[in-house]
N, C-alpha and C positions, 0 to 999 in steps of 0.2 A: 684250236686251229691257229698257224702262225701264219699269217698271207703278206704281202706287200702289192700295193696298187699304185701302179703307174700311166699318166698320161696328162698327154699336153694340156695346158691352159684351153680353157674354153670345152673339155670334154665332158665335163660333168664331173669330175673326181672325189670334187669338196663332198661335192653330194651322197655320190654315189658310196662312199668311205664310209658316211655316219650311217648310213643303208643296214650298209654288211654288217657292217658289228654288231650294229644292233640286232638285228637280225639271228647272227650266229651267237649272240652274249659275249663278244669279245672284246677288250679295249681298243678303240680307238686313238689310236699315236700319231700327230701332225708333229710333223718338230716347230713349226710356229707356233703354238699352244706350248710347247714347252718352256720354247723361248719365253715366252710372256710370263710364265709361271715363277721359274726362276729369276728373270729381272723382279719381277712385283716381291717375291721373297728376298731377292739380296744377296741370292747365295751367289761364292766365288762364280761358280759357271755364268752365272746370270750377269752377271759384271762384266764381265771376257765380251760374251755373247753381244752386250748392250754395245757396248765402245764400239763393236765394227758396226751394228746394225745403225749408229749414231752418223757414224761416219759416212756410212751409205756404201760400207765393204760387205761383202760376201761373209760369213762366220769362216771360222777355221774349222777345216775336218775332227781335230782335236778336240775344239769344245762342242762339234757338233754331236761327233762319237761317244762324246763326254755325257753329254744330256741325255742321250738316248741310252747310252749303258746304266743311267741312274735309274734311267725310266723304267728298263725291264728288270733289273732285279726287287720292283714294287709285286708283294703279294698277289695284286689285282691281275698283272699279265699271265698270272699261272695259269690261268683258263685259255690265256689264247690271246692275239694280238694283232690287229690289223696298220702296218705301217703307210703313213701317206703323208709324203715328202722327203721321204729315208729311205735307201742310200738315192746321193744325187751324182753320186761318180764310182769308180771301182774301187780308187783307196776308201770310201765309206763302205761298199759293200764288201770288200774281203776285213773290212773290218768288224761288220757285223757278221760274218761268217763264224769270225772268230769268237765273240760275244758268245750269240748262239753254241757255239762250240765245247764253250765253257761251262755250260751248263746241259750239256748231251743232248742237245734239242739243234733245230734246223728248220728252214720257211720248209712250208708246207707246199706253197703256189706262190707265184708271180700272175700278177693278174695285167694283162698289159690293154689299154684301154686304147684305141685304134679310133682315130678319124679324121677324116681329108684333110687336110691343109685350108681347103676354101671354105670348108662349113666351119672351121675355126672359126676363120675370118671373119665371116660372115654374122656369128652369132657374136662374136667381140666387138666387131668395128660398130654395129648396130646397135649396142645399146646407148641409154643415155642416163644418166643417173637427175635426181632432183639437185637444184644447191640447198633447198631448205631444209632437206631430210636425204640422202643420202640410203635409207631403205626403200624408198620409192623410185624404185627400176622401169626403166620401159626399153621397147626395145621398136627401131623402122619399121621393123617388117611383121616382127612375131606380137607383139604387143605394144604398139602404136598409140598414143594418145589423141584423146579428142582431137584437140586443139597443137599444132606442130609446135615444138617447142616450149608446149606447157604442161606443168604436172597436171594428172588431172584429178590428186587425190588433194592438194591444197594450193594448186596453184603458182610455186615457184617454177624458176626459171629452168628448163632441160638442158644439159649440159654432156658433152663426149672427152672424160678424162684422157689425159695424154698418152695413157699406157694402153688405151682401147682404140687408138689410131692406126689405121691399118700397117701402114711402114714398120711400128714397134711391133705389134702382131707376130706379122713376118718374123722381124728381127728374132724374138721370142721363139720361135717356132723353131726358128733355125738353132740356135744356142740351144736349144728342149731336144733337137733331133740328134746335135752333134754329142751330147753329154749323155742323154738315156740310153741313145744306141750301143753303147761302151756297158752300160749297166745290164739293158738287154741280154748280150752278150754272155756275157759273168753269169747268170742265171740260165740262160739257151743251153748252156755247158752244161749245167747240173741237171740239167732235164725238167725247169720249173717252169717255163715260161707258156700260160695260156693269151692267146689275144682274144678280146671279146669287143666286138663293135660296140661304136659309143652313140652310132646314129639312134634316131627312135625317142621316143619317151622314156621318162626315168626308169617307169617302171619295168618295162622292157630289157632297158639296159643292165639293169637288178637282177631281172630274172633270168639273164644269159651269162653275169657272173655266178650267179648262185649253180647253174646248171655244169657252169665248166668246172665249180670244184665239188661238183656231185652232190652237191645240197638242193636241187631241182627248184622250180620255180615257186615265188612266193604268191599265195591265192587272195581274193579280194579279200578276206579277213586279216590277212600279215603273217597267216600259217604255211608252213612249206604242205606243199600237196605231196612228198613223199612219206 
């Protein structure tokens, strides 16, 4: 199965991505994971790639198309593919059309992950990360710490990074709305585009993509009940 999964920051996507594949035995393709792979290797793409991520530019459609056309002609995507973070405009998706194309294959589904604008917010601007560690998350409202302001796994100081401020949210939200909805689009046409709410628990959310591309929901052991 060839899927692509989209949605805003704060939806659960990261998540729900390593879900699916696993799930269906598919790979799993972030194009940040790629990124990194190819820097850490050296290869030309990785290079290209590196200099604008340095500079704090956007990649170029080119190397980005680049990376990703390497990625799938890897023996491993023959089984199946789940993209997340690819395409992020039209010129990347009629380029992966074309990809696809080349090889007599085509996405299966667009899975488009849907949720408020405010519970974005809400679940972003809320958290707060440790400075001593960085894995130790807490969040106002949802998971709260003893003591305000304090970890409560080792005590360093709680902190709200700059990109989890509500204004950049927004900002975010907005550039996420203006650019996907073009992608939407491109896929609406072809007849692939499922939306599945992103409210709920994970697993919830898991079980309403799996249900929209007919693989029905996953039961407390991690087996599909169909």
């Amino acid at each position: 199965m060839r899927l692509l999964l989209i949605g805003p920051p704060g939806a659960g996507k990261g998540t729900q991505a390593v879900r699916l594949a696993a799930h269906l035995s598919i790979q799993h393709i972030s194009t940040g994971d790629l990124f990194r792979e190819h820097i850490a290797q050296g290869t030309e793409l990785g290079q290209n790639a590196d200099k604008h991520i340095r500079a704090g530019r956007l990649v170029p459609d080119e190397v980005t198309v680049g990376v990703i056309e390497e990625c799938l002609a890897r023996p491993d995507t023959e089984r199946g593919f789940l993209l997340d973070g690819f395409p992020r405009n039209p010129a990347q998706a009629e380029a992966l059309d074309g990809i696809l194309a080349d090889t007599g294959s085509g996405l299966d589904a667009v899975l488009n992950l849907e949720i408020p604008d405010a519970e974005v917010i809400s679940r972003i601007a809320g958290r707060r990360l440790c400075r001593q560690d960085r894995e130790h998350i807490f969040h106002v409202d949802h998971n709260p710490p003893e003591v305000a302001g304090t970890c409560a796994v080792c005590g360093g100081e709680l902190y709200q990074r700059d990109d989890d401020r509500e204004a950049t949210v927004r900002r975010r939200l907005e550039v996420y709305g203006s650019e996907t909805a073009l992608v939407l689009d491109h896929y609406r046409a072809q007849g692939l585009v499922t939306t599945v709410s992103a409210l709920g628990r994970v697993q919830e959310v898991l079980d309403r993509a799996l249900a929209a591309i007919g693989k029905g929901r996953v039961a407390a052991s991690g087996t599909s009940s169909n």
